[in-house]
N, CA, C, O and CB atoms as a CASP TS submission, in Angstrom:
PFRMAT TS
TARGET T0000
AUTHOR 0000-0000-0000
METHOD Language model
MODEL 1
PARENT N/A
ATOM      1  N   UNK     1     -13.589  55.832 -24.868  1.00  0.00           N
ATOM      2  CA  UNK     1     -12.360  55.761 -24.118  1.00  0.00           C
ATOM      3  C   UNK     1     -11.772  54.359 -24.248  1.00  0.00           C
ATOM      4  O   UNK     1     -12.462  53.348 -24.375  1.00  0.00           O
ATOM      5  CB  UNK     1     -12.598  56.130 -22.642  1.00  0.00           C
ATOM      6  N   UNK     2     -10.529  54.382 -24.207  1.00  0.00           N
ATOM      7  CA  UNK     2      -9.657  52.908 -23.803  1.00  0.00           C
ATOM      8  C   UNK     2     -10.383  51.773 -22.737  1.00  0.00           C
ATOM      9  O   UNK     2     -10.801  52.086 -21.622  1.00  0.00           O
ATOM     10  CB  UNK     2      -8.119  53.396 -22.950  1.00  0.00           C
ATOM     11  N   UNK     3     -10.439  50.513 -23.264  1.00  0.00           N
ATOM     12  CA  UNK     3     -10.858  50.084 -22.024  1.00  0.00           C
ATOM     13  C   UNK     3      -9.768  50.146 -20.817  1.00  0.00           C
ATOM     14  O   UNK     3      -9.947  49.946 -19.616  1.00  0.00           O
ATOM     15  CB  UNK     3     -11.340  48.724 -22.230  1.00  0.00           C
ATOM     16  N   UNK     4      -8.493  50.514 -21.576  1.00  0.00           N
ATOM     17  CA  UNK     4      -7.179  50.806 -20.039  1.00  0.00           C
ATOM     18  C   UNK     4      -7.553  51.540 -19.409  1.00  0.00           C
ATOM     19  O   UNK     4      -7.360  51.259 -18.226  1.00  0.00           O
ATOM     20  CB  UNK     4      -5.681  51.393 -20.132  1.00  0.00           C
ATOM     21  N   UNK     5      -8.233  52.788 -19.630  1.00  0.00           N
ATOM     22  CA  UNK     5      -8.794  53.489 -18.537  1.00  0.00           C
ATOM     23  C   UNK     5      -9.737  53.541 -18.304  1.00  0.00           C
ATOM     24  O   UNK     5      -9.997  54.552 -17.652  1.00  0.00           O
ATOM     25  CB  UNK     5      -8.664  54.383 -18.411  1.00  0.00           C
ATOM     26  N   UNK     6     -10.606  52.868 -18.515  1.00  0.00           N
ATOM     27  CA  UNK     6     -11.802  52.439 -18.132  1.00  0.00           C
ATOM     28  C   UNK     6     -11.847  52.507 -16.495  1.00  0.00           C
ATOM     29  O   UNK     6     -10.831  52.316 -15.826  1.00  0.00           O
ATOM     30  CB  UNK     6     -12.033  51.028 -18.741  1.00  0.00           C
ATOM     31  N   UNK     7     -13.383  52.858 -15.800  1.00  0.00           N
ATOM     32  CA  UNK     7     -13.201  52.214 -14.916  1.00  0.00           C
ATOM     33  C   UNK     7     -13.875  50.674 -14.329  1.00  0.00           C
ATOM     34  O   UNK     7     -14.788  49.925 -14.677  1.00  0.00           O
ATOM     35  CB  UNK     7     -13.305  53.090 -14.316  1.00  0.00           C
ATOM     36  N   UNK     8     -12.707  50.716 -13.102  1.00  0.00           N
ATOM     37  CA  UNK     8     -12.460  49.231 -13.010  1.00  0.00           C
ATOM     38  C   UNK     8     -14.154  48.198 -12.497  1.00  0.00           C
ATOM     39  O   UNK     8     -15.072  48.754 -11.894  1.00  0.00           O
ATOM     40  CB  UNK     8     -11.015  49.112 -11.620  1.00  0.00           C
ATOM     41  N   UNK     9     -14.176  47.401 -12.718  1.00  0.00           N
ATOM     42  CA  UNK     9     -15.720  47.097 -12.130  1.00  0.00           C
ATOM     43  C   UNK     9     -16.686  47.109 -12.613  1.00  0.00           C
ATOM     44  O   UNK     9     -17.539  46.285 -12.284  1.00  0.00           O
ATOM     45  CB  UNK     9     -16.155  47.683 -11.354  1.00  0.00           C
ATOM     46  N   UNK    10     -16.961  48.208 -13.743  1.00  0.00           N
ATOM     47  CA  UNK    10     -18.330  48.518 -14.051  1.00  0.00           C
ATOM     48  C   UNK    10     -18.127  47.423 -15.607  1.00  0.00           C
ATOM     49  O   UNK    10     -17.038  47.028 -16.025  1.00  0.00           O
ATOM     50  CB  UNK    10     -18.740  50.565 -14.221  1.00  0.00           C
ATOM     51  N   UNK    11     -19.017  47.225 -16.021  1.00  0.00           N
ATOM     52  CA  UNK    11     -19.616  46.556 -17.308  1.00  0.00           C
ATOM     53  C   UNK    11     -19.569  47.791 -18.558  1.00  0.00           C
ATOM     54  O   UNK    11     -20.102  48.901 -18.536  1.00  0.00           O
ATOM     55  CB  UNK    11     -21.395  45.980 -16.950  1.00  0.00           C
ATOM     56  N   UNK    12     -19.035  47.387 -19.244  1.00  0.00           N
ATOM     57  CA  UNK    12     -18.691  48.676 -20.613  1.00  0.00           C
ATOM     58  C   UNK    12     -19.442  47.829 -21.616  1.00  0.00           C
ATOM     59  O   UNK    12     -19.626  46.661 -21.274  1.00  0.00           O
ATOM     60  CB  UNK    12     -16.659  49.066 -21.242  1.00  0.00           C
ATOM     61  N   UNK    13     -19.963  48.251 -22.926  1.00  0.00           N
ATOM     62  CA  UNK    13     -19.903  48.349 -24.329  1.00  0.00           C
ATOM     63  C   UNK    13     -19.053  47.974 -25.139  1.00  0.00           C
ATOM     64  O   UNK    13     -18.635  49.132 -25.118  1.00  0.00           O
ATOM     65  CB  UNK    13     -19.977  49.274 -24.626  1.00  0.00           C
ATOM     66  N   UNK    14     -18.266  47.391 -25.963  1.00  0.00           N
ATOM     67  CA  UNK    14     -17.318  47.553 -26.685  1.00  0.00           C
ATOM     68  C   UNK    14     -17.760  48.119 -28.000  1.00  0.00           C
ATOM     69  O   UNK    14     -18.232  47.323 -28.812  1.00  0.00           O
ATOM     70  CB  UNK    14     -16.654  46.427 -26.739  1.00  0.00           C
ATOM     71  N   UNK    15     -17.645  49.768 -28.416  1.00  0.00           N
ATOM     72  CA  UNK    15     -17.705  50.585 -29.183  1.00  0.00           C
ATOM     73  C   UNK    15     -16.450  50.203 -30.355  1.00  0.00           C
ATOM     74  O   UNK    15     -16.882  49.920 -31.472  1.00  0.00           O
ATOM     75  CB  UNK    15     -17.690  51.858 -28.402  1.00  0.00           C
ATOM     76  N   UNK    16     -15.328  50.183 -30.221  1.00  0.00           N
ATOM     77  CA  UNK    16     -14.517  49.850 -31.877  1.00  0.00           C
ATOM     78  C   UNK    16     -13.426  49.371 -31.470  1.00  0.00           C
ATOM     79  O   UNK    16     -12.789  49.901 -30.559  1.00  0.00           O
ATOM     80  CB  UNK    16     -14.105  51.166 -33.023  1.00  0.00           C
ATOM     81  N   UNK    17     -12.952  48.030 -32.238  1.00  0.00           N
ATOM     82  CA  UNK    17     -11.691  47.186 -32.213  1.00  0.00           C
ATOM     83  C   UNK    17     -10.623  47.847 -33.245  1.00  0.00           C
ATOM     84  O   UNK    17     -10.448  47.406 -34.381  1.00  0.00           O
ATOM     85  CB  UNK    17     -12.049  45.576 -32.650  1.00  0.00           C
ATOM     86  N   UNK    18     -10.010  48.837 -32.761  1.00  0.00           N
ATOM     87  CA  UNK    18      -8.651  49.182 -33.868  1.00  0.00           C
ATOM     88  C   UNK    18      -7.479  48.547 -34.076  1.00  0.00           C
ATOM     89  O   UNK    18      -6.399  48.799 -33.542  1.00  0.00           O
ATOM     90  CB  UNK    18      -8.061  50.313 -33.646  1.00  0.00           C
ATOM     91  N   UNK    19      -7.799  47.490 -35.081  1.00  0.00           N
ATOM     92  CA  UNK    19      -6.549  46.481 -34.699  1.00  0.00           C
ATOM     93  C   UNK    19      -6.445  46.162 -36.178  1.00  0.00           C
ATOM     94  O   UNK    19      -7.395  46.063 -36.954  1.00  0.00           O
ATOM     95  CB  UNK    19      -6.836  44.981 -33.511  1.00  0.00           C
ATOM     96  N   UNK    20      -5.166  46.015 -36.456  1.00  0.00           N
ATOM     97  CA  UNK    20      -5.544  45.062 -37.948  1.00  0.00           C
ATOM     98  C   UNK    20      -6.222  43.691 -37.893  1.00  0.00           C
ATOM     99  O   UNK    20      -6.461  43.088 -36.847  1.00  0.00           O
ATOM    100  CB  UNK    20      -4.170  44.660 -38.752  1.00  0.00           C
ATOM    101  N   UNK    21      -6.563  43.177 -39.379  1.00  0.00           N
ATOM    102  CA  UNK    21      -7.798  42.081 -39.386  1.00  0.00           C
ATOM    103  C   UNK    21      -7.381  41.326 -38.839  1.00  0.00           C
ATOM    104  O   UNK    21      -8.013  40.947 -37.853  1.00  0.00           O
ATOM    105  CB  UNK    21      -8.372  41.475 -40.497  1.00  0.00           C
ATOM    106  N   UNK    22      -6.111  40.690 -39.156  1.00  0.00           N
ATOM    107  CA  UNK    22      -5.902  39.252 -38.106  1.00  0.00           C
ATOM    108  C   UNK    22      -6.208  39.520 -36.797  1.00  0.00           C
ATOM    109  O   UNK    22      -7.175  38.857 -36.424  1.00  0.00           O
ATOM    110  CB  UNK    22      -4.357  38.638 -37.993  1.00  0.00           C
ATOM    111  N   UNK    23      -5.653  40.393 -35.786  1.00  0.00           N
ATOM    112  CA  UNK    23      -6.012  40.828 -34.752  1.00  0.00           C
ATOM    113  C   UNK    23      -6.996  41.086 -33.895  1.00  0.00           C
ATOM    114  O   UNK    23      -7.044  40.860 -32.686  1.00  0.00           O
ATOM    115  CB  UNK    23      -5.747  41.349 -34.823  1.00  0.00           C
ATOM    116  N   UNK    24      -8.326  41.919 -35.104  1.00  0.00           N
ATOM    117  CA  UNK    24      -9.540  41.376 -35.002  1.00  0.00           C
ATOM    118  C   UNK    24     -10.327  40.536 -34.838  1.00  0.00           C
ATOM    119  O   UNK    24     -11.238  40.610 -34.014  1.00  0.00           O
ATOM    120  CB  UNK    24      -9.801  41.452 -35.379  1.00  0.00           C
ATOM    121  N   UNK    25     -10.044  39.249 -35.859  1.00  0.00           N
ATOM    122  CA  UNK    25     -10.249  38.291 -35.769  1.00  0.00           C
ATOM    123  C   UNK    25     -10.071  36.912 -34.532  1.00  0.00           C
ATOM    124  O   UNK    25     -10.801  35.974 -34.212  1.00  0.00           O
ATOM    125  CB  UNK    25      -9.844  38.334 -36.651  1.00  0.00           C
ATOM    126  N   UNK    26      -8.585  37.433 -34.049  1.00  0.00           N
ATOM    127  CA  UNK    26      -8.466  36.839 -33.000  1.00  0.00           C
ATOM    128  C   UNK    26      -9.371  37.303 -31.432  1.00  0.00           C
ATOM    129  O   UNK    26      -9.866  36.623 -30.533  1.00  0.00           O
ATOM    130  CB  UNK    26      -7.083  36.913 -32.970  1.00  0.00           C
ATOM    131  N   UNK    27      -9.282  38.591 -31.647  1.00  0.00           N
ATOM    132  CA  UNK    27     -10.083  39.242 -30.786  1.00  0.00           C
ATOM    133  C   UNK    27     -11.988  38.643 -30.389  1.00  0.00           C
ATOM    134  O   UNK    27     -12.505  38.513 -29.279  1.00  0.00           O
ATOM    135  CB  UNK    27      -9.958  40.705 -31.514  1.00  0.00           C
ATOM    136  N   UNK    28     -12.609  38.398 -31.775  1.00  0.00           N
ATOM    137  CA  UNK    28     -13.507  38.343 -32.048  1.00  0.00           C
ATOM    138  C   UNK    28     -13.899  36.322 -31.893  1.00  0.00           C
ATOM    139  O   UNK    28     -15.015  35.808 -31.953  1.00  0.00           O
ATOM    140  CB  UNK    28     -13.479  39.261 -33.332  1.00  0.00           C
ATOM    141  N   UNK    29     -12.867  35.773 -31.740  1.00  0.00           N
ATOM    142  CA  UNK    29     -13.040  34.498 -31.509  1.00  0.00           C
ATOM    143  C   UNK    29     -12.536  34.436 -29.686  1.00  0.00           C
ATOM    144  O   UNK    29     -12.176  33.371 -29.183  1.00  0.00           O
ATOM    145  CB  UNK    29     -12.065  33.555 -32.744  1.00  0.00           C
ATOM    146  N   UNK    30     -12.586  35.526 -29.017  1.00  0.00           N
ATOM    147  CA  UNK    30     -12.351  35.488 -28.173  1.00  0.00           C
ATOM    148  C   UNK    30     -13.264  35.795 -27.235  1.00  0.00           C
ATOM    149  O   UNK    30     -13.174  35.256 -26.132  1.00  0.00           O
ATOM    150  CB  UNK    30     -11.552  35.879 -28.222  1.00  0.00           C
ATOM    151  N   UNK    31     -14.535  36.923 -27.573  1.00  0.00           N
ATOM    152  CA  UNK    31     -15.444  37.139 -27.280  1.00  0.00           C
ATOM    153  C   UNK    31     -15.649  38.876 -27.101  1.00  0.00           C
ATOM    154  O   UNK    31     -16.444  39.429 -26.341  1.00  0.00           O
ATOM    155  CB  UNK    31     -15.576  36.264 -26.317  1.00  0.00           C
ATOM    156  N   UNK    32     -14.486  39.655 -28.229  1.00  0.00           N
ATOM    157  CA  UNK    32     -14.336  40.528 -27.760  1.00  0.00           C
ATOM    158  C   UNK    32     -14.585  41.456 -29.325  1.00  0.00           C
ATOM    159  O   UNK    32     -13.692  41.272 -30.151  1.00  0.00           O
ATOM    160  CB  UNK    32     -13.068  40.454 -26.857  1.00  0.00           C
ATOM    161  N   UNK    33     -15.438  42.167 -29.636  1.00  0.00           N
ATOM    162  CA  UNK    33     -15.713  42.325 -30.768  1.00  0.00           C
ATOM    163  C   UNK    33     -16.922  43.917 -30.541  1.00  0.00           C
ATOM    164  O   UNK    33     -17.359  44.377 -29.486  1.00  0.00           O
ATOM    165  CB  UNK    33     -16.287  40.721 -31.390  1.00  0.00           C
ATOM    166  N   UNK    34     -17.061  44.204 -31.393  1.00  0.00           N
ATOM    167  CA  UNK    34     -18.060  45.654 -31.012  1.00  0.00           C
ATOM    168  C   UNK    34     -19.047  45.298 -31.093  1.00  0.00           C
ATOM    169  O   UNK    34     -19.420  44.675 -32.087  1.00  0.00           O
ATOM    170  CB  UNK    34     -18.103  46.936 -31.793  1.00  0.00           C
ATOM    171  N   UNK    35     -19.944  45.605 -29.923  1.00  0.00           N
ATOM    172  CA  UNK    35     -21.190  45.722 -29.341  1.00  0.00           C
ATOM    173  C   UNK    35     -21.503  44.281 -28.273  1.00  0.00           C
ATOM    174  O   UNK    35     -22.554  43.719 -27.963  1.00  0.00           O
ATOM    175  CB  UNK    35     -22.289  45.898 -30.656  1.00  0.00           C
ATOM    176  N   UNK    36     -19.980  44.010 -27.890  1.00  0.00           N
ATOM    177  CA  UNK    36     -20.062  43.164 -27.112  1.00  0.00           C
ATOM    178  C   UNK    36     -19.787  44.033 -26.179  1.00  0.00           C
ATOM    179  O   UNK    36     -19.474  45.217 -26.300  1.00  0.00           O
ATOM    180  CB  UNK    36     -19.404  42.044 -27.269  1.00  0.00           C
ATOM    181  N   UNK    37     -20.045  42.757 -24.303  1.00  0.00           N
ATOM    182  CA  UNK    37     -19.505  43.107 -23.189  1.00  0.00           C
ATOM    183  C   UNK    37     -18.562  43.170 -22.674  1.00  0.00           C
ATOM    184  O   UNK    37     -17.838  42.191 -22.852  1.00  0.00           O
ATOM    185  CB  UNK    37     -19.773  42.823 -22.663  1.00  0.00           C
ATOM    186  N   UNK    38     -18.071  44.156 -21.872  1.00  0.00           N
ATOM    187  CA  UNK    38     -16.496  43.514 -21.003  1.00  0.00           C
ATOM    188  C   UNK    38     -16.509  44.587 -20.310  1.00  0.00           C
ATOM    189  O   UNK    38     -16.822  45.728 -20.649  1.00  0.00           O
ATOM    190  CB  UNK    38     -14.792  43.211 -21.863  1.00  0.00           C
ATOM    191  N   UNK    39     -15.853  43.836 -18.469  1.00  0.00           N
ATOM    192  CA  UNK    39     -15.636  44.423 -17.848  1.00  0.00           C
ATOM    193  C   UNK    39     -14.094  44.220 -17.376  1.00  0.00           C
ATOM    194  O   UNK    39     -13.669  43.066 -17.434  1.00  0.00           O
ATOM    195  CB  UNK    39     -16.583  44.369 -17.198  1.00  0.00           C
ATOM    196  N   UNK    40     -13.146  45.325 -16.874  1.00  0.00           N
ATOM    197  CA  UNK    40     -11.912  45.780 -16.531  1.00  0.00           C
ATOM    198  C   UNK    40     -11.845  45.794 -15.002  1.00  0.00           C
ATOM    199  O   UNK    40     -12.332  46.612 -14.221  1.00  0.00           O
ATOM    200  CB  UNK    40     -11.651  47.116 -17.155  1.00  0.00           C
ATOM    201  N   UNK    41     -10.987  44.484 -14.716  1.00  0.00           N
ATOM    202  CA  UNK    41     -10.736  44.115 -13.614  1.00  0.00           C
ATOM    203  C   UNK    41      -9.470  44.724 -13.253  1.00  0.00           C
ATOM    204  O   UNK    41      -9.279  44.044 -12.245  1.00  0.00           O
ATOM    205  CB  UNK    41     -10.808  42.816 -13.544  1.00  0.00           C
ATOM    206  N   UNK    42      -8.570  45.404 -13.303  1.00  0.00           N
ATOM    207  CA  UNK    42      -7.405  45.972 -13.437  1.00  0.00           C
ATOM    208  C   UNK    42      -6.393  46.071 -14.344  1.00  0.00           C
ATOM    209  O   UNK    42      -5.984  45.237 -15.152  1.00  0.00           O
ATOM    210  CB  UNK    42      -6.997  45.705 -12.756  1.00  0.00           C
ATOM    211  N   UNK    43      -5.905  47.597 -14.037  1.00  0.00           N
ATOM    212  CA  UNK    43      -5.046  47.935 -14.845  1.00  0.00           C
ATOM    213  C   UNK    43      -3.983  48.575 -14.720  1.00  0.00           C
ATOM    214  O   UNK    43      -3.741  49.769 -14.895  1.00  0.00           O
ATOM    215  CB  UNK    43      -5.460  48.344 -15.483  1.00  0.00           C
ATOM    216  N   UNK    44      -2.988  47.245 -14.227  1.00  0.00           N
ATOM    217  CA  UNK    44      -1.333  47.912 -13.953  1.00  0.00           C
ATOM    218  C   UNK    44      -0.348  47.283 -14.312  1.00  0.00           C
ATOM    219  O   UNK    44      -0.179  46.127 -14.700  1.00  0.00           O
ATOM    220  CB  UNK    44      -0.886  48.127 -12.613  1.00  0.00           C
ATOM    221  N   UNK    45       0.424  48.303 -14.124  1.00  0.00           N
ATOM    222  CA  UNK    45       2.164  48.360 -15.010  1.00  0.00           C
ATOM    223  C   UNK    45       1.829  48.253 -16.326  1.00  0.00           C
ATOM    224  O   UNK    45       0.813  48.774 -16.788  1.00  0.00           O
ATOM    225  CB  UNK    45       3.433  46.942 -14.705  1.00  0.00           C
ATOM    226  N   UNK    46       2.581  47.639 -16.941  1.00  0.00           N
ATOM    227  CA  UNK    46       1.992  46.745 -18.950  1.00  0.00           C
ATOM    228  C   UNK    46       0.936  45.726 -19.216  1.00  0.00           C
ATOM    229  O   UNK    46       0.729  45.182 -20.301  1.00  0.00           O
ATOM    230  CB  UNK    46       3.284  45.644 -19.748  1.00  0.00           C
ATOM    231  N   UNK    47       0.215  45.508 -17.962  1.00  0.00           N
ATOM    232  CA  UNK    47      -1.081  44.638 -18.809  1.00  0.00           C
ATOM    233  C   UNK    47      -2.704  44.989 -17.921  1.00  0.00           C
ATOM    234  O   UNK    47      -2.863  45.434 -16.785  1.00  0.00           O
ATOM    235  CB  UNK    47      -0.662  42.483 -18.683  1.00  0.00           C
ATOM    236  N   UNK    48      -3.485  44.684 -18.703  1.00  0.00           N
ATOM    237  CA  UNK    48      -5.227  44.413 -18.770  1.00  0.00           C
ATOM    238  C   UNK    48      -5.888  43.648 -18.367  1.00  0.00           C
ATOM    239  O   UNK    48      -6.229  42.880 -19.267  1.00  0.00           O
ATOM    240  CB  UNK    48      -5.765  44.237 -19.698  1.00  0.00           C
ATOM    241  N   UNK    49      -6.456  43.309 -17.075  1.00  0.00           N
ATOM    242  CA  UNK    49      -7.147  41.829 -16.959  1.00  0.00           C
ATOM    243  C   UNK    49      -8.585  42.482 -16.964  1.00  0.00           C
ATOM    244  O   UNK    49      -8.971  43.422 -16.269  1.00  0.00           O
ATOM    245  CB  UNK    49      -6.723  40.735 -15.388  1.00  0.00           C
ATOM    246  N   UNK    50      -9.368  41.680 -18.022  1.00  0.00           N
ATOM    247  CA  UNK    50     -11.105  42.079 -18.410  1.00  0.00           C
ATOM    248  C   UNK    50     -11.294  40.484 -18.458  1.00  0.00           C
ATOM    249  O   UNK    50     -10.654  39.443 -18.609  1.00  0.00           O
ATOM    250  CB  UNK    50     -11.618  43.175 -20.263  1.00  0.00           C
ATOM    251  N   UNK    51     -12.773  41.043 -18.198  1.00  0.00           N
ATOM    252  CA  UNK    51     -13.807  39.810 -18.573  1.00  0.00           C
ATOM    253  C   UNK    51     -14.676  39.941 -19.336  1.00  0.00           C
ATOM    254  O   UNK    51     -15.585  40.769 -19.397  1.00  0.00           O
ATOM    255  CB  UNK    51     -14.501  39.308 -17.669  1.00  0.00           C
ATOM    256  N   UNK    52     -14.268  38.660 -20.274  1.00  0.00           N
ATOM    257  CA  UNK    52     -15.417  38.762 -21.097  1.00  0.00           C
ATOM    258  C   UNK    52     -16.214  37.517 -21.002  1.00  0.00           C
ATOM    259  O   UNK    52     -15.615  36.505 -20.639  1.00  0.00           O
ATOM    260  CB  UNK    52     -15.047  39.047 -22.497  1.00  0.00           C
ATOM    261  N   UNK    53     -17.336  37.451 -21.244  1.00  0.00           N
ATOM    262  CA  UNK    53     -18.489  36.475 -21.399  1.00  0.00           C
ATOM    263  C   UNK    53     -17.892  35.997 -19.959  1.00  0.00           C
ATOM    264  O   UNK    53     -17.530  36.790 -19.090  1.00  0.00           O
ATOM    265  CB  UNK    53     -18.603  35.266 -22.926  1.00  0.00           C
ATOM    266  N   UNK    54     -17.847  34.600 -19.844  1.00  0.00           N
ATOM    267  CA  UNK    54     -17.349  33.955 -18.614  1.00  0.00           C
ATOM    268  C   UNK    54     -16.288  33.887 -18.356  1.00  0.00           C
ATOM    269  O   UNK    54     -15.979  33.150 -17.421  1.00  0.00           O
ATOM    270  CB  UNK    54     -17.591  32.941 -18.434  1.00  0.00           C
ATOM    271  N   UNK    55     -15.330  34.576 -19.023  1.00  0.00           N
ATOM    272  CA  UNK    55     -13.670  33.790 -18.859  1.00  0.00           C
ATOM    273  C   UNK    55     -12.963  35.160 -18.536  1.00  0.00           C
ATOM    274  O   UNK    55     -13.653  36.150 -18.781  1.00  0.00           O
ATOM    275  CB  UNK    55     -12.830  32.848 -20.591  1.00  0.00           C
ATOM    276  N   UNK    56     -11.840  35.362 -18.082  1.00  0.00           N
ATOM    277  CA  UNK    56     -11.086  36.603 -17.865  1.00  0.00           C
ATOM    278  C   UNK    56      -9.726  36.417 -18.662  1.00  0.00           C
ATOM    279  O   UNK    56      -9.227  35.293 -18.714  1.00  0.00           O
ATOM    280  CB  UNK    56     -10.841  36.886 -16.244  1.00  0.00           C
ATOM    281  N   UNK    57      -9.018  37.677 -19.389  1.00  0.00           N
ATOM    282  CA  UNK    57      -8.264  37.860 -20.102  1.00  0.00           C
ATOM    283  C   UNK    57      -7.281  38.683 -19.512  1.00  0.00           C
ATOM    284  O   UNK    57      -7.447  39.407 -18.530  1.00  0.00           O
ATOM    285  CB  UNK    57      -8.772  38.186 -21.082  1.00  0.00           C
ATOM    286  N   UNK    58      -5.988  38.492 -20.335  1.00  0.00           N
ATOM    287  CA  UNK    58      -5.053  39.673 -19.892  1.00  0.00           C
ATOM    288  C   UNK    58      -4.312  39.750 -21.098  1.00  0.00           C
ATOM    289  O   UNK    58      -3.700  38.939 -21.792  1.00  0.00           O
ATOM    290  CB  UNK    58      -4.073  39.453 -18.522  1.00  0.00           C
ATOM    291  N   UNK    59      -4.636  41.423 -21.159  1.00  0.00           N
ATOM    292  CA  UNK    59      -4.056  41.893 -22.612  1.00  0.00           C
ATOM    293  C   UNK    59      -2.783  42.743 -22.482  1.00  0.00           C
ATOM    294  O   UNK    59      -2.712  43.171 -21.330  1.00  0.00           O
ATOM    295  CB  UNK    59      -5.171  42.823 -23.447  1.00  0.00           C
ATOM    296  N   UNK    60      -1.908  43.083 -23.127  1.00  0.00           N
ATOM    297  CA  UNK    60      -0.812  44.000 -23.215  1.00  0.00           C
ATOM    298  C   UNK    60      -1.503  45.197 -23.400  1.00  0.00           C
ATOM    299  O   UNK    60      -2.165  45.480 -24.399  1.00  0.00           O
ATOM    300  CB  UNK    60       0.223  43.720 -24.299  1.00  0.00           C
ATOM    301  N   UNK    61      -1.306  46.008 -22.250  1.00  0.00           N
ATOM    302  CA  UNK    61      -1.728  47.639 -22.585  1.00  0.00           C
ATOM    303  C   UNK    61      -1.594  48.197 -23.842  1.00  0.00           C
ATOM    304  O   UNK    61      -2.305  49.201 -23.823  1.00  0.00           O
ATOM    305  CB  UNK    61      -0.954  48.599 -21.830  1.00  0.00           C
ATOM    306  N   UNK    62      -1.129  48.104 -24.801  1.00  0.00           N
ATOM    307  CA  UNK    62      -0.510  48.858 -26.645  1.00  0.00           C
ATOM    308  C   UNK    62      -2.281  47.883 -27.302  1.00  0.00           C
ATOM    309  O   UNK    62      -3.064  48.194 -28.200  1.00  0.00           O
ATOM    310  CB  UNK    62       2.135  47.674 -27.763  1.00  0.00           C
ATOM    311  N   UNK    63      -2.274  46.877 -26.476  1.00  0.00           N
ATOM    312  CA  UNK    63      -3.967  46.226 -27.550  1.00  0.00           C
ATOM    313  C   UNK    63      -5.103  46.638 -26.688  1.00  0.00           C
ATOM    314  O   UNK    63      -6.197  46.766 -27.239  1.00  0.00           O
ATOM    315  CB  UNK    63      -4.246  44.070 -27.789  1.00  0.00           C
ATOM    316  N   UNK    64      -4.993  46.884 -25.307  1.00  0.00           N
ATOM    317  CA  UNK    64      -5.816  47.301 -24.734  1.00  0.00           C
ATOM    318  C   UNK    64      -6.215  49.045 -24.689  1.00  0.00           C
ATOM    319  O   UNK    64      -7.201  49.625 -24.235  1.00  0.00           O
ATOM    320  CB  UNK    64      -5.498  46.706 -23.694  1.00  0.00           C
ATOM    321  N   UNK    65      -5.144  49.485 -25.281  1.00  0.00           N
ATOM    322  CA  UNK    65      -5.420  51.118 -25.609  1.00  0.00           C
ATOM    323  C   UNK    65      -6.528  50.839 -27.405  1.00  0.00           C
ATOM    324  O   UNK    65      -7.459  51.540 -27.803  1.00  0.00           O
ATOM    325  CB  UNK    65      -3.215  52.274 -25.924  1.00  0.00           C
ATOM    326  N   UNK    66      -6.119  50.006 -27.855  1.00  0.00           N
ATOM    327  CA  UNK    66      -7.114  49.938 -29.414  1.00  0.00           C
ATOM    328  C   UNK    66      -8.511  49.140 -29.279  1.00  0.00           C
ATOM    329  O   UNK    66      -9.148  48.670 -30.221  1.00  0.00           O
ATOM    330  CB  UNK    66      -6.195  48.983 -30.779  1.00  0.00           C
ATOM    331  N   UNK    67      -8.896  49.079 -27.742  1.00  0.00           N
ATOM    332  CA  UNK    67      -9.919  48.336 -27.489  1.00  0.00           C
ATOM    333  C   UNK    67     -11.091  49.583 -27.209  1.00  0.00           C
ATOM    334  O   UNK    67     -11.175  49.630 -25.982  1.00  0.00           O
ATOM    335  CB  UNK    67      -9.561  47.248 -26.246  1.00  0.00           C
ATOM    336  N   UNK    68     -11.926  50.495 -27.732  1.00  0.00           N
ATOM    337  CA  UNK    68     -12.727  51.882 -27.348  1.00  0.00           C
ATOM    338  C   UNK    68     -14.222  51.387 -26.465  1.00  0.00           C
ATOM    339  O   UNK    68     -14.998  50.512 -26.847  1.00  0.00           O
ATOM    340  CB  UNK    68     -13.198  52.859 -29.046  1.00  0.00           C
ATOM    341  N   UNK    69     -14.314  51.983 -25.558  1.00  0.00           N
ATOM    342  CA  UNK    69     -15.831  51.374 -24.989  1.00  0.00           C
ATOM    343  C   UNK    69     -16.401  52.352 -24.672  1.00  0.00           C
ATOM    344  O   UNK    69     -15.785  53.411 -24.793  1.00  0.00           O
ATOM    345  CB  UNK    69     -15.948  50.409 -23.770  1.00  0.00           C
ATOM    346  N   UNK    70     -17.797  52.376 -24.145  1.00  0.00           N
ATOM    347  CA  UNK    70     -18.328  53.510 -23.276  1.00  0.00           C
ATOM    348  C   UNK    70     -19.926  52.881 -22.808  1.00  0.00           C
ATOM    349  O   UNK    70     -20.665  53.548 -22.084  1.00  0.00           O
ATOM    350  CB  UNK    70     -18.393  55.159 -24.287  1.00  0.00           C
TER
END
């Protein structure tokens, strides 16, 4: 599933980054890459706030729908 609909709180997997490479890449210097952690602190209107490793992020829902976890 999306980590957008993920639910909120729990600690996910990150199963597959569908993004093109640059995108990836940025992703992956971010701490966000497959078979890493992240958890989904909310998710409303157009954006994503997750945490990853120690730091919290906020993504545009359209990159956070190509983010798959479980």
């Amino acid at each position: 599933m999306p980590v957008s609909i993920a639910p909120e709180g729990k600690e996910l997997c990150i199963r597959r980054v569908g993004a093109d490479d640059k995108t990836k890449k940025h992703l992956r210097e971010l701490g966000i890459a497959e078979g890493g952690r992240i958890t989904l602190i909310s998710s409303n209107g157009g954006s994503v706030i997750v945490i990853v490793k120690d730091g919290r992020l906020c993504l545009d829902k359209s990159l956070a729908c190509k983010i798959l976890v479980s």
